[in-house]
Backbone as a chain_set.jsonl record, in Angstrom:
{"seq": "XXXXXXXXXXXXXXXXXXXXXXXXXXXXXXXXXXXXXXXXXXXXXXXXXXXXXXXXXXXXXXXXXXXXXXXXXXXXXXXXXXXXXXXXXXXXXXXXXXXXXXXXXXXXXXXXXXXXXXXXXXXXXXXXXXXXXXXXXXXXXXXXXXXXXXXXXXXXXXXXXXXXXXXXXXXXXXXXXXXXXXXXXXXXXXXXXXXXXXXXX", "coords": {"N": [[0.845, -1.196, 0.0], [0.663, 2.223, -0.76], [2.419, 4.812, 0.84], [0.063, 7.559, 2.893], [1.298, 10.268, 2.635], [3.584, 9.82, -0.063], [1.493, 9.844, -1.86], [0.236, 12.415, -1.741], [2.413, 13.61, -2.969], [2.762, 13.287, -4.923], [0.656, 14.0, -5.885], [1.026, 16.309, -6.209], [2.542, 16.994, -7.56], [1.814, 16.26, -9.846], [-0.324, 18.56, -9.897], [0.339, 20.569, -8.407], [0.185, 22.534, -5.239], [-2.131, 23.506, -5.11], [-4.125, 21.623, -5.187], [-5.073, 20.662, -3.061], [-7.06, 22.457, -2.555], [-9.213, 21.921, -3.664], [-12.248, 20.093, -3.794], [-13.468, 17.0, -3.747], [-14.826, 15.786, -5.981], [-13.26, 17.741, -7.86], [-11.177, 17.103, -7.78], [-10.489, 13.831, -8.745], [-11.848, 14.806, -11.611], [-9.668, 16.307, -11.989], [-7.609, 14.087, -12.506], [-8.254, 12.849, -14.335], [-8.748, 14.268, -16.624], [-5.936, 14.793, -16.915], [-4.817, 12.485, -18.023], [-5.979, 12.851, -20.612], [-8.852, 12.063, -20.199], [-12.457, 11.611, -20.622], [-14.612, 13.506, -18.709], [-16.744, 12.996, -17.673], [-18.951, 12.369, -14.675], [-16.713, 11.986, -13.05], [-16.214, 10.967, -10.345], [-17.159, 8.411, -9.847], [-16.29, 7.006, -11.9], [-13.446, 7.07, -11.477], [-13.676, 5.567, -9.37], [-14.083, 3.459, -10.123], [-12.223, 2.637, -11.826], [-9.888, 2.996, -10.165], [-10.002, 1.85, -7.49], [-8.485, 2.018, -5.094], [-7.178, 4.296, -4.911], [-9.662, 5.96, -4.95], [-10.673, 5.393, -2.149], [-8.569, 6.386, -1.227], [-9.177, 9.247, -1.842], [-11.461, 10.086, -0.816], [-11.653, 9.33, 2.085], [-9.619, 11.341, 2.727], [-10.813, 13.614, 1.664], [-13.155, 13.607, 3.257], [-12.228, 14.199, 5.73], [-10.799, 16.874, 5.415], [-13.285, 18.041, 5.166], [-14.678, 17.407, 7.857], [-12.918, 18.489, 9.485], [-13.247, 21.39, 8.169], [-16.579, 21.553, 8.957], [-15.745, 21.824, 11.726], [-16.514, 19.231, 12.81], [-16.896, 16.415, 15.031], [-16.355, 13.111, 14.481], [-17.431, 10.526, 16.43], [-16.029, 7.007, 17.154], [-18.141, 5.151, 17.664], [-20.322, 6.729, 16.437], [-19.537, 6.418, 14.152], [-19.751, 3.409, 13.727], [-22.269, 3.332, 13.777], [-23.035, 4.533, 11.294], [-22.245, 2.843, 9.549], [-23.611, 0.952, 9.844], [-22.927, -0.844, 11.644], [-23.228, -1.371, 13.957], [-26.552, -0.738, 16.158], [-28.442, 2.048, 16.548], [-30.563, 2.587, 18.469], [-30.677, 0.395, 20.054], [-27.968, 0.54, 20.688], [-26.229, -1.706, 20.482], [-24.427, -4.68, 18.391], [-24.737, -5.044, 15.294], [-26.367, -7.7, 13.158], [-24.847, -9.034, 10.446], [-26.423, -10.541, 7.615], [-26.267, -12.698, 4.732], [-28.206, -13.487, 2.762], [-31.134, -12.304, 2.547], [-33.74, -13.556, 3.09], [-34.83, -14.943, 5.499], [-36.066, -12.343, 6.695], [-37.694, -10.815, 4.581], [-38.387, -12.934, 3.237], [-38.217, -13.565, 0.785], [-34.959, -13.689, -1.232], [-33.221, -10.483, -1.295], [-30.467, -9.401, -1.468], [-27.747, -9.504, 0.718], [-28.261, -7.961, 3.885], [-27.752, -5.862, 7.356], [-28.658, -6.148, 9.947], [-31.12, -5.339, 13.322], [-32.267, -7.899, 15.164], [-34.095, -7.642, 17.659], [-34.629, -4.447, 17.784], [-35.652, -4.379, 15.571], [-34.91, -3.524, 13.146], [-33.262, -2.712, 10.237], [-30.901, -2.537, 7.766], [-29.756, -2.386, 4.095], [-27.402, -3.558, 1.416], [-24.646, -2.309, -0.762], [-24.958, -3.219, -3.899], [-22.144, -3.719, -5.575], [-20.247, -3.823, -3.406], [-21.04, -5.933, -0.688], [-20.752, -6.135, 2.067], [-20.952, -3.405, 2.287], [-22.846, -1.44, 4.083], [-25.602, 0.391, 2.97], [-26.394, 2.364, 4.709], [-27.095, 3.472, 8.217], [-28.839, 1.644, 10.713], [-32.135, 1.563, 10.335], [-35.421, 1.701, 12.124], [-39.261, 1.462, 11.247], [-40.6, 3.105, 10.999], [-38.359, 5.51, 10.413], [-37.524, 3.832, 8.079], [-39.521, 4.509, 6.298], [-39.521, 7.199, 6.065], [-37.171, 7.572, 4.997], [-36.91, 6.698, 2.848], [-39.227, 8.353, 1.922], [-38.046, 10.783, 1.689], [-35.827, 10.259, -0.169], [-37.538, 9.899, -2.694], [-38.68, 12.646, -2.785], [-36.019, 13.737, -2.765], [-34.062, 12.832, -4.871], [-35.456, 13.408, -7.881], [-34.47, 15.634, -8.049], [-31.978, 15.519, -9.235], [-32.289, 13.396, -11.602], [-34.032, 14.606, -13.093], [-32.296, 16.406, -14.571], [-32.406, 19.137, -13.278], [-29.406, 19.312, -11.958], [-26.561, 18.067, -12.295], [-26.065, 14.433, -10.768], [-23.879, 15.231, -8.353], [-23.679, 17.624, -8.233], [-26.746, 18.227, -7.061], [-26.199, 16.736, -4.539], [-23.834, 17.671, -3.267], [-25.407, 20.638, -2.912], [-26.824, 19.894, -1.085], [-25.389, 18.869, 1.094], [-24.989, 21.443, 1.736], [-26.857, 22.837, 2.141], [-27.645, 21.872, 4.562], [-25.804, 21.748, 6.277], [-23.499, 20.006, 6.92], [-20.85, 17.907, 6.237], [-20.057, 16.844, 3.093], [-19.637, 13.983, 2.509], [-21.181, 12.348, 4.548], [-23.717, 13.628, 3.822], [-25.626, 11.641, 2.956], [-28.705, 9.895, 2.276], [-28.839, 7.358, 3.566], [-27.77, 7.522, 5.694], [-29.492, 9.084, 7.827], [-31.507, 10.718, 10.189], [-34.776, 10.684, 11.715], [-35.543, 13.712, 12.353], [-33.741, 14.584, 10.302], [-34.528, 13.918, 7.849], [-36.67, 14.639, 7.259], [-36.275, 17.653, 7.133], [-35.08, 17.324, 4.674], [-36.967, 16.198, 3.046], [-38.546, 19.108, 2.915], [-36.595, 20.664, 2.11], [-36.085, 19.998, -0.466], [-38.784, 20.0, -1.571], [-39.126, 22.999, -1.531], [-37.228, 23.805, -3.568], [-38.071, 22.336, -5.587], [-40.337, 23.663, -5.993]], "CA": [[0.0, 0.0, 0.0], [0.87, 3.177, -0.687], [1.994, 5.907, 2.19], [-0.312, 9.116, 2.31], [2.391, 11.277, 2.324], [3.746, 9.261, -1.3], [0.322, 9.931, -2.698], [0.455, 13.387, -2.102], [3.712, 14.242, -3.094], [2.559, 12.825, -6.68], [-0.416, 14.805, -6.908], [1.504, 17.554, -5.824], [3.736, 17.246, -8.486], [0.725, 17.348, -11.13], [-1.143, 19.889, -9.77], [0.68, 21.906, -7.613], [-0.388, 22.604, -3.954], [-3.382, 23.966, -5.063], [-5.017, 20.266, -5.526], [-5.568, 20.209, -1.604], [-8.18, 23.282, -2.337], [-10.243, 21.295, -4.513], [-12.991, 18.655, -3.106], [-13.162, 15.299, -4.037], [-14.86, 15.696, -7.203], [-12.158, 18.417, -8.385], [-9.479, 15.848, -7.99], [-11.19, 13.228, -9.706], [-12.077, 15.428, -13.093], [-8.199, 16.748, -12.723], [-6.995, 13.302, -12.621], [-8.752, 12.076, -15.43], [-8.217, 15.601, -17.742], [-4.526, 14.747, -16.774], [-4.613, 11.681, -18.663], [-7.005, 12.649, -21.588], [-10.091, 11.243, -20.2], [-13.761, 11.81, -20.529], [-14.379, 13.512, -17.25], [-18.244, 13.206, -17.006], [-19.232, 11.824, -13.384], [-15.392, 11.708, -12.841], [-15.714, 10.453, -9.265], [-17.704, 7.472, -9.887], [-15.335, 6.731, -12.921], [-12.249, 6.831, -10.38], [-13.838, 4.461, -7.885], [-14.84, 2.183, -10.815], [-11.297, 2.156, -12.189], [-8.514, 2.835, -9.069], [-10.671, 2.041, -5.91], [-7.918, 2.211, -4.192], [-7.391, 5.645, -5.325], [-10.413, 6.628, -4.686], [-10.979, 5.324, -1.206], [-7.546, 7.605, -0.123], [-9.153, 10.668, -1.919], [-12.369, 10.013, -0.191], [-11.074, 9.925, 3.389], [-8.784, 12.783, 3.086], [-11.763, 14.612, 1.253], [-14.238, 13.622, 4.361], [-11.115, 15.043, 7.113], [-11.106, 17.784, 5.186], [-14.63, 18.718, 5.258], [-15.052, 17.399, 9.195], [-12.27, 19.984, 10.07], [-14.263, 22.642, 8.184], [-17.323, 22.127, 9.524], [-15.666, 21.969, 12.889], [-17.787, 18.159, 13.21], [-16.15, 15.537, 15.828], [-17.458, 11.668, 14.582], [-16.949, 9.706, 17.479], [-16.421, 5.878, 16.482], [-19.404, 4.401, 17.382], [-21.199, 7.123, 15.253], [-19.08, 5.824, 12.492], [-19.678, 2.102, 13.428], [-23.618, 2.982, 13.61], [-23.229, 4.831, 10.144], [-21.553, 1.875, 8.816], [-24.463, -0.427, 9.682], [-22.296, -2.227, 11.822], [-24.093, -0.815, 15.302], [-28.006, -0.469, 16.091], [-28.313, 3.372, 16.68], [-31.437, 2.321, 18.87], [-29.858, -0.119, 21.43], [-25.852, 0.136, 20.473], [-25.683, -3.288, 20.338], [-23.743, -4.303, 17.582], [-26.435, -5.401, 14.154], [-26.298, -8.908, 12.92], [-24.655, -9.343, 9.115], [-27.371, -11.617, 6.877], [-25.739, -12.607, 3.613], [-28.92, -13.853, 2.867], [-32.049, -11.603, 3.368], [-34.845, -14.165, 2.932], [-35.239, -14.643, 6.982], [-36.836, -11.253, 6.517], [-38.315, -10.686, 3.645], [-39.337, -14.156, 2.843], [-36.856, -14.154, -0.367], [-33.602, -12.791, -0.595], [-33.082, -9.386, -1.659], [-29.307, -9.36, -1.108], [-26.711, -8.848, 2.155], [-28.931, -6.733, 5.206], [-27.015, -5.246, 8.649], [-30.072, -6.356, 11.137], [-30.692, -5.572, 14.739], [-33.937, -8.406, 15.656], [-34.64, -6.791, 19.407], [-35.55, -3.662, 17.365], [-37.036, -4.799, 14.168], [-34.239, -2.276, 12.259], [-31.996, -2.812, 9.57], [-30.365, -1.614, 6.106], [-29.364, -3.055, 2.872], [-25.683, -3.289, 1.366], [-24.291, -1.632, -1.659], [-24.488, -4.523, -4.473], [-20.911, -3.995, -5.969], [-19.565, -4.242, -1.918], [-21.777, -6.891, -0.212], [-20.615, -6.136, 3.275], [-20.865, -1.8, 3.019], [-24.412, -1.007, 4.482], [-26.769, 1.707, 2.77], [-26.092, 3.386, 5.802], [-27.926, 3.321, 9.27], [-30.002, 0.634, 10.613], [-33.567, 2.044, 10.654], [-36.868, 1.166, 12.136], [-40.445, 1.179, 10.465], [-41.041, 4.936, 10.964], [-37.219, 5.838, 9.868], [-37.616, 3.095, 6.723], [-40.511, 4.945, 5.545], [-39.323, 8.594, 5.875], [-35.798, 7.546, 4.078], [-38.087, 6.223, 1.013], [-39.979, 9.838, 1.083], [-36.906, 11.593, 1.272], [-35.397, 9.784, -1.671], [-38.748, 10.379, -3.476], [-38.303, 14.291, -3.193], [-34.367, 14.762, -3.382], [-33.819, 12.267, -6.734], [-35.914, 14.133, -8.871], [-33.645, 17.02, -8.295], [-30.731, 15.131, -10.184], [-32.996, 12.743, -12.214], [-34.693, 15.717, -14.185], [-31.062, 17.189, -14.79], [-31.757, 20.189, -12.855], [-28.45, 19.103, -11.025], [-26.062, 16.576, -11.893], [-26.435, 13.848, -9.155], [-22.682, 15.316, -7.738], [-24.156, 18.499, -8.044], [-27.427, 17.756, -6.158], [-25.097, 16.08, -3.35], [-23.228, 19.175, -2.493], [-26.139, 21.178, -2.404], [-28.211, 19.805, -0.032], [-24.637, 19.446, 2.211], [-24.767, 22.935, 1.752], [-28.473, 22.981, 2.535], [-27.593, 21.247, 6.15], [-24.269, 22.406, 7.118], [-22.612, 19.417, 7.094], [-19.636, 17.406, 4.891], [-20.828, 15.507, 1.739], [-18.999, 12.81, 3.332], [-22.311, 12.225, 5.142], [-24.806, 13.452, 3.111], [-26.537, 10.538, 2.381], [-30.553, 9.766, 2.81], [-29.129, 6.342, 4.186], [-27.057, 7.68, 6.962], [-29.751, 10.028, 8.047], [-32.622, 10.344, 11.306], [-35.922, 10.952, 11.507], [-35.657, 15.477, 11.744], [-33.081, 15.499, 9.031], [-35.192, 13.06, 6.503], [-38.212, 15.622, 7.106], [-35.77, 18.692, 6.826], [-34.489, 17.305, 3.159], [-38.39, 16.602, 2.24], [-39.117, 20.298, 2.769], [-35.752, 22.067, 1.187], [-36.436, 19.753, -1.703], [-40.391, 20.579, -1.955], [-39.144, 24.166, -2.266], [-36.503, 23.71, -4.421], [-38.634, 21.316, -7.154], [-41.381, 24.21, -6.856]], "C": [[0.886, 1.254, 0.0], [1.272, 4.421, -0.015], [1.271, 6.985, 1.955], [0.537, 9.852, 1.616], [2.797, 10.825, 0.528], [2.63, 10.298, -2.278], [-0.112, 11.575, -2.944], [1.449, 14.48, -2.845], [3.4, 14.056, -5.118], [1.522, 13.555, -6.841], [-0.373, 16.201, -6.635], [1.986, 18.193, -7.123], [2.742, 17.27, -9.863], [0.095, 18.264, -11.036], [-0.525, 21.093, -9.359], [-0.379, 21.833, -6.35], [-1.352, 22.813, -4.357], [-4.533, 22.92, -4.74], [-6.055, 20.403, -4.267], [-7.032, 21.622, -1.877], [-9.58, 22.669, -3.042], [-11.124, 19.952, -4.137], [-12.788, 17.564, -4.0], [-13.57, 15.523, -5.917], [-14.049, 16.313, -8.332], [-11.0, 17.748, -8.702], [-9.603, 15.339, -8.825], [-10.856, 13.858, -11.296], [-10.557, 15.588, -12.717], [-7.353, 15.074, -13.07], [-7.34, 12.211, -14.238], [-8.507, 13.16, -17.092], [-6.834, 15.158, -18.007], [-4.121, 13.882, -17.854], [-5.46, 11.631, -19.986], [-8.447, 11.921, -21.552], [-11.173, 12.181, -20.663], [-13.941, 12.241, -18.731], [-15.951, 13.574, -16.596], [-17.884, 12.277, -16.191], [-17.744, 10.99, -13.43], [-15.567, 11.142, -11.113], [-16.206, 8.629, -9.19], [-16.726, 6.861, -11.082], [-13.96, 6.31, -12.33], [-12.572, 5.798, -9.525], [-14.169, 3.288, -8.885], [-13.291, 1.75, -11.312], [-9.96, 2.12, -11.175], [-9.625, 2.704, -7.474], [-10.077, 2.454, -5.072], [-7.375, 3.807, -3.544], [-8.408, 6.557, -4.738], [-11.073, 6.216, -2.989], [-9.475, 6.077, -0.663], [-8.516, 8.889, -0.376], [-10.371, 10.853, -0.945], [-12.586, 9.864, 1.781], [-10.433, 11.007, 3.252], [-10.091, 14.044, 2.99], [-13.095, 14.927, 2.289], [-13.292, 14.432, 5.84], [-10.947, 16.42, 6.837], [-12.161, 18.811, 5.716], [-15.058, 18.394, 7.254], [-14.252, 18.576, 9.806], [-13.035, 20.864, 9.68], [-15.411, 23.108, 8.441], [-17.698, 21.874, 11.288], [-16.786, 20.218, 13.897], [-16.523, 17.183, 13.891], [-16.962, 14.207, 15.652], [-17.065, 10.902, 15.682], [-16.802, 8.47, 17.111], [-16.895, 4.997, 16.339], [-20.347, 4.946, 16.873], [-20.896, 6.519, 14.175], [-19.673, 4.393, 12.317], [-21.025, 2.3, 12.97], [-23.825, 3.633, 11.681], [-23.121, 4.101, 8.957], [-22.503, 0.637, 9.085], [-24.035, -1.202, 10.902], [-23.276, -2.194, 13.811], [-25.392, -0.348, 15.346], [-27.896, 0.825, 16.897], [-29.454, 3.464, 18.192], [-31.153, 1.893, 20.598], [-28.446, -0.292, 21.837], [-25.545, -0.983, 20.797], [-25.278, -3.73, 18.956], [-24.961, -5.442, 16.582], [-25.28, -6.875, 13.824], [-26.045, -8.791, 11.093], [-25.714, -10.885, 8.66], [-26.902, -11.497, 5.172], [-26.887, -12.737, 2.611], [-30.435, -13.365, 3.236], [-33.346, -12.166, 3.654], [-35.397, -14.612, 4.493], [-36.155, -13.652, 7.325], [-37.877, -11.173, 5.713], [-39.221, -11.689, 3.091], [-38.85, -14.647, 1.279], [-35.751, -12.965, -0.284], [-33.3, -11.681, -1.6], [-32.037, -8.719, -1.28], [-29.218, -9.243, 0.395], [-27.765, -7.67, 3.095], [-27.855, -6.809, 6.725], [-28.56, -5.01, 9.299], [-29.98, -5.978, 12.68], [-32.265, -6.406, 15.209], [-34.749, -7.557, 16.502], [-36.009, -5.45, 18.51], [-35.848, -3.21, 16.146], [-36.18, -3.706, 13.29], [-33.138, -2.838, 11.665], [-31.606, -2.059, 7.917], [-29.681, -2.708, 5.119], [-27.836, -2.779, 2.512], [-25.579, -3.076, -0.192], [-24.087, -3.27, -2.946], [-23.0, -4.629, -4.935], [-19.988, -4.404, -4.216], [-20.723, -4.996, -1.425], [-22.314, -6.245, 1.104], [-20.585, -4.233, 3.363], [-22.355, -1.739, 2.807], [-24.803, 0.305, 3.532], [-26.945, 2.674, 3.701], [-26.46, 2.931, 7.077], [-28.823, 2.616, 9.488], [-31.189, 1.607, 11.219], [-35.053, 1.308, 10.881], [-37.699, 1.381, 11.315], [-40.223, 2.602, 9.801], [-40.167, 5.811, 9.736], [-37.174, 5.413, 8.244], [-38.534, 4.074, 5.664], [-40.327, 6.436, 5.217], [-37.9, 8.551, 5.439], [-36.227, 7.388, 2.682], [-38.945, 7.669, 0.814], [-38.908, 10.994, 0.826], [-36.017, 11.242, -0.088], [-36.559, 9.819, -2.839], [-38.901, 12.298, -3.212], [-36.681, 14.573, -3.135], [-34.215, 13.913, -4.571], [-33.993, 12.983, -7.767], [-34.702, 15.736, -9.261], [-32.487, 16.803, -9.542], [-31.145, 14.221, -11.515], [-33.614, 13.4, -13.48], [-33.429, 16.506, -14.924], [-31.412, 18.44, -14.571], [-30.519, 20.681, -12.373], [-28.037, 18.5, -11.586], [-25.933, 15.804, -10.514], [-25.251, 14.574, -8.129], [-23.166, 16.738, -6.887], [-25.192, 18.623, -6.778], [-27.274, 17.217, -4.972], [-25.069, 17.347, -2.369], [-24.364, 20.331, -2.409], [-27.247, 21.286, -1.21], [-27.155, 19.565, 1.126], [-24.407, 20.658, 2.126], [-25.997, 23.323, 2.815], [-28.417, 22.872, 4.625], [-26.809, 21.094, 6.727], [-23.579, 21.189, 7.534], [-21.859, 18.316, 6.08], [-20.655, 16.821, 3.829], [-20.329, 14.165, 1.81], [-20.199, 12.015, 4.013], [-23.4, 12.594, 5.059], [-25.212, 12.167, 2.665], [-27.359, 10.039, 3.54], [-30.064, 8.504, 4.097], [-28.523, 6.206, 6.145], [-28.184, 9.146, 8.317], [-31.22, 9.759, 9.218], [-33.986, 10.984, 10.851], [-36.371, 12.694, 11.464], [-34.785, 15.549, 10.857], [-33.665, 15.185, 7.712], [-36.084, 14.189, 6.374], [-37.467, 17.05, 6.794], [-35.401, 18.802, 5.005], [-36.226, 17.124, 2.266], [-38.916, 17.916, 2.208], [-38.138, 20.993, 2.258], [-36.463, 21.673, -0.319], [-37.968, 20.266, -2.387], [-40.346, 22.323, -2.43], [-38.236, 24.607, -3.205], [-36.877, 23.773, -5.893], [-40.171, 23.069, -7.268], [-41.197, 25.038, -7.678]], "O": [[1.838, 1.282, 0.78], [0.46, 5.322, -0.225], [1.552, 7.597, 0.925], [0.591, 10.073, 0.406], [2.245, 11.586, -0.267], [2.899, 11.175, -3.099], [-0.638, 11.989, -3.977], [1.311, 15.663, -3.156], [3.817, 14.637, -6.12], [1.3, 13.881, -8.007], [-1.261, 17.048, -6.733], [1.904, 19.331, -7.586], [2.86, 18.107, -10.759], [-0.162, 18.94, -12.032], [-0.713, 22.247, -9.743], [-1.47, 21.264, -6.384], [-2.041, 21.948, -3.816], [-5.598, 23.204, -4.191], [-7.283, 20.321, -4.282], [-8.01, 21.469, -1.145], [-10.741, 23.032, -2.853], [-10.602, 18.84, -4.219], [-11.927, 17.435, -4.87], [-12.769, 15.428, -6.847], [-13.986, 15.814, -9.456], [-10.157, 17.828, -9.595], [-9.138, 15.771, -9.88], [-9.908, 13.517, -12.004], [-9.971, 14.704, -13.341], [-6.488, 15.062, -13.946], [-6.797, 11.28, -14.833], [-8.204, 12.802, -18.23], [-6.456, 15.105, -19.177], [-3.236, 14.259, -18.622], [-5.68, 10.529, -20.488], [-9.035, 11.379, -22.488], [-10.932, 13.329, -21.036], [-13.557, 11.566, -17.776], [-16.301, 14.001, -15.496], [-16.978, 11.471, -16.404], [-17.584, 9.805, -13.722], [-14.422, 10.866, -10.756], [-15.592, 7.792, -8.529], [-16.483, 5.715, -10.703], [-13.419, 5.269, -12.702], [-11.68, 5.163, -8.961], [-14.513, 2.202, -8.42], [-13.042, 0.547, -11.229], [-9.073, 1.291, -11.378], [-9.782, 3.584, -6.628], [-10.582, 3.174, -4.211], [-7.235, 4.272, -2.412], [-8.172, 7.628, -4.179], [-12.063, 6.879, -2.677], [-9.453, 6.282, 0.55], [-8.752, 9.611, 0.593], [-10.287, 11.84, -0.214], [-13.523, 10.266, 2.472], [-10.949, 11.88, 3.951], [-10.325, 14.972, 3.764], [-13.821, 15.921, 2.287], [-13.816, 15.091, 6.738], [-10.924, 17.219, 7.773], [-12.064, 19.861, 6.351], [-15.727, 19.249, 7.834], [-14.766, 19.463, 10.488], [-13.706, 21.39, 10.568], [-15.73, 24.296, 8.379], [-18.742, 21.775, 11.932], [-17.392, 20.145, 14.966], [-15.392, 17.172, 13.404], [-17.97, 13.986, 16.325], [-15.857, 10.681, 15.591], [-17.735, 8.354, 16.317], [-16.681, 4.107, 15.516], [-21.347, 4.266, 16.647], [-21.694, 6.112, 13.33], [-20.06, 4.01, 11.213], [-21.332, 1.706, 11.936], [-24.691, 3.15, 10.952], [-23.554, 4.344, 7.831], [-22.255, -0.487, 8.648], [-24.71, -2.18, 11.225], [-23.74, -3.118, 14.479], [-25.588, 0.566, 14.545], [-27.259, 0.745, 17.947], [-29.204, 4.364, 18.994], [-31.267, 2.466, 21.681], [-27.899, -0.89, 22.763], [-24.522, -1.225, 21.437], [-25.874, -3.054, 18.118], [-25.73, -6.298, 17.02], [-24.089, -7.069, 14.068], [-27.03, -8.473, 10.426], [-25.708, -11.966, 9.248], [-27.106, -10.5, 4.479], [-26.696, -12.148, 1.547], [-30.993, -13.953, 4.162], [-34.126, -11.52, 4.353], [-36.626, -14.58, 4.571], [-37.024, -13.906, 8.159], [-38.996, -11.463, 6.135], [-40.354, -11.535, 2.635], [-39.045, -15.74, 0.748], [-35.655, -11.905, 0.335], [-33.131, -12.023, -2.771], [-32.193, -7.6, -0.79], [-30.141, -8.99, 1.17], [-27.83, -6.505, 2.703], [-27.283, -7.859, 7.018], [-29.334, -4.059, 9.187], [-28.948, -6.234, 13.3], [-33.25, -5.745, 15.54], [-35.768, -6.933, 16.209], [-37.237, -5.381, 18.491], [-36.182, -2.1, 15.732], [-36.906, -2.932, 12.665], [-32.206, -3.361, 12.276], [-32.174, -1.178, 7.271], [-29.158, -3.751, 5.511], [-27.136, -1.976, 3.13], [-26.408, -3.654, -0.895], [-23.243, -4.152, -2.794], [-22.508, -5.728, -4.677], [-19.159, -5.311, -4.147], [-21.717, -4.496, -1.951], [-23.463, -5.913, 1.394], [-20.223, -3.728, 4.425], [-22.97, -1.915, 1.755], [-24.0, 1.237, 3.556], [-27.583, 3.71, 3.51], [-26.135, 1.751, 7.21], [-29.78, 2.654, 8.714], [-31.159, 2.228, 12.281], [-35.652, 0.581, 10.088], [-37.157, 1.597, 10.231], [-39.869, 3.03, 8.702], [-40.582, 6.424, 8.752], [-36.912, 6.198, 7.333], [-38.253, 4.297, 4.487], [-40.884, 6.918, 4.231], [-37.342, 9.645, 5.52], [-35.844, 7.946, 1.654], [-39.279, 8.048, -0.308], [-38.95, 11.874, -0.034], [-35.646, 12.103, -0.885], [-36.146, 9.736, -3.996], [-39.568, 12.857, -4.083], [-36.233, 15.664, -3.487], [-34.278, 14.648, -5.556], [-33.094, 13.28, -8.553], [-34.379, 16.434, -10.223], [-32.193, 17.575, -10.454], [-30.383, 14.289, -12.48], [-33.69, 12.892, -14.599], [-33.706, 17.223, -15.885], [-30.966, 19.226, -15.407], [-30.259, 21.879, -12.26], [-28.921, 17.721, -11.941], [-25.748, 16.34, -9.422], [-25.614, 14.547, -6.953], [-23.138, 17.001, -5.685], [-24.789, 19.001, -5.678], [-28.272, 17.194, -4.252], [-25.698, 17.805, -1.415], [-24.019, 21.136, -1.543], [-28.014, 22.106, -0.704], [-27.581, 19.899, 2.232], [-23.307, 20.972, 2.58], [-25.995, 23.904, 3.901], [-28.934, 23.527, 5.53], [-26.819, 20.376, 7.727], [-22.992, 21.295, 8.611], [-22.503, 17.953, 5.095], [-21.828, 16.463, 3.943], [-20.747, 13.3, 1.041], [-20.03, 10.798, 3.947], [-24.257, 12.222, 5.861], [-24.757, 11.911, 1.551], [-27.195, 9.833, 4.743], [-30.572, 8.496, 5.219], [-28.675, 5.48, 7.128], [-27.728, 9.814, 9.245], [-31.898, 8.739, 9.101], [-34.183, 11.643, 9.83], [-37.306, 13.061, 10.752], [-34.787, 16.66, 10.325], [-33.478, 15.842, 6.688], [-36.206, 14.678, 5.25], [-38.179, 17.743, 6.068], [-35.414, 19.796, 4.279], [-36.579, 17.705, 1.24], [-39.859, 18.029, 1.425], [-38.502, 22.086, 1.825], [-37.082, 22.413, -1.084], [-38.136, 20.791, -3.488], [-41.078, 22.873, -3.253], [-38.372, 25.731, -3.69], [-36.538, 24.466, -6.852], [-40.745, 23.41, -8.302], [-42.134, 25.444, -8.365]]}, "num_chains": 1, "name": "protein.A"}
């Protein structure tokens, strides 16, 4: 593996210091310009071809943004963000490779907690990385209305989806590191159904 330090010193040396001013998706598009690419949805393009790549720029780019908006994750927020902890009873959720126990057929890999009836789905290209936060009934149902009013935003191409991202961590003052519906509680789901409602009108 690679040392940080290494990894910067090389994208020092194409960019120039400046790189470090540029978020994640800035890197990305420069790294792909660099080499003559196509730089539409350059970050998703990077994680599809250097993962490895793109899981350094993607920590540095989340330490970044926690220093700037002054945010402290503690690391059983992280574990519960990561699925791997029930947010509910902090007892740690049950991996099901297998979701048909639930569901009654299997609808890939779930991060379960039984006790309190809450869990989340896993990313199909990674098995084992959760959709975010295990959520109860209530939570399940107001993550599905929140993804039914912020999509459309990027879906209609008012936004590109990257676009649409960073605006709504704009919207709610905190990183894009942690924007996402799946990592999110029951007042911030209802906060993103009402920017978006006045957004789309």
């Amino acid at each position: 593996m690679i040392p940080v330090n290494q990894i910067h010193y090389k994208f020092e040396k194409l960019w120039g210091k400046d790189y470090k001013r540029k978020d994640l998706h800035g890197v990305c598009k420069s790294i792909l310009r660099a080499m003559g690419r196509n730089d539409r949805n350059p970050v998703e393009q990077v994680k599809k071809e250097w993962p490895a790549v793109a899981k350094f720029l993607e920590d540095w780019n989340g330490a970044v943004e926690e220093k700037h908006h002054g945010i402290q994750i503690t690391k059983e927020q992280k574990l519960i963000f990561a699925g791997k902890v029930c947010p509910y009873c902090k007892k740690p959720s049950e991996y099901l490779k297998d979701s048909t126990p639930l569901y009654g057929k299997d609808y890939g890999p779930v991060y379960i907690c039984w006790p309190c009836k809450s869990w989340c789905g896993c990313h199909k290209p990674e098995p084992t990385k959760s959709l975010g936060r295990l959520a109860n009934a209530e939570l399940r149902q107001l993550k599905s209305a929140a993804h039914a009013a912020f999509d459309p935003i990027y879906k209609s191409n008012l936004k590109s989806r990257h676009e649409a991202y960073a605006w709504l961590s704009k919207q709610l003052g905190i990183p894009i590191k942690y924007t996402h519906i799946g990592m999110f509680g029951i007042e911030t789901c209802k906060k993103v159904i009402e920017l978006c409602k006045f957004e789309l009108a």
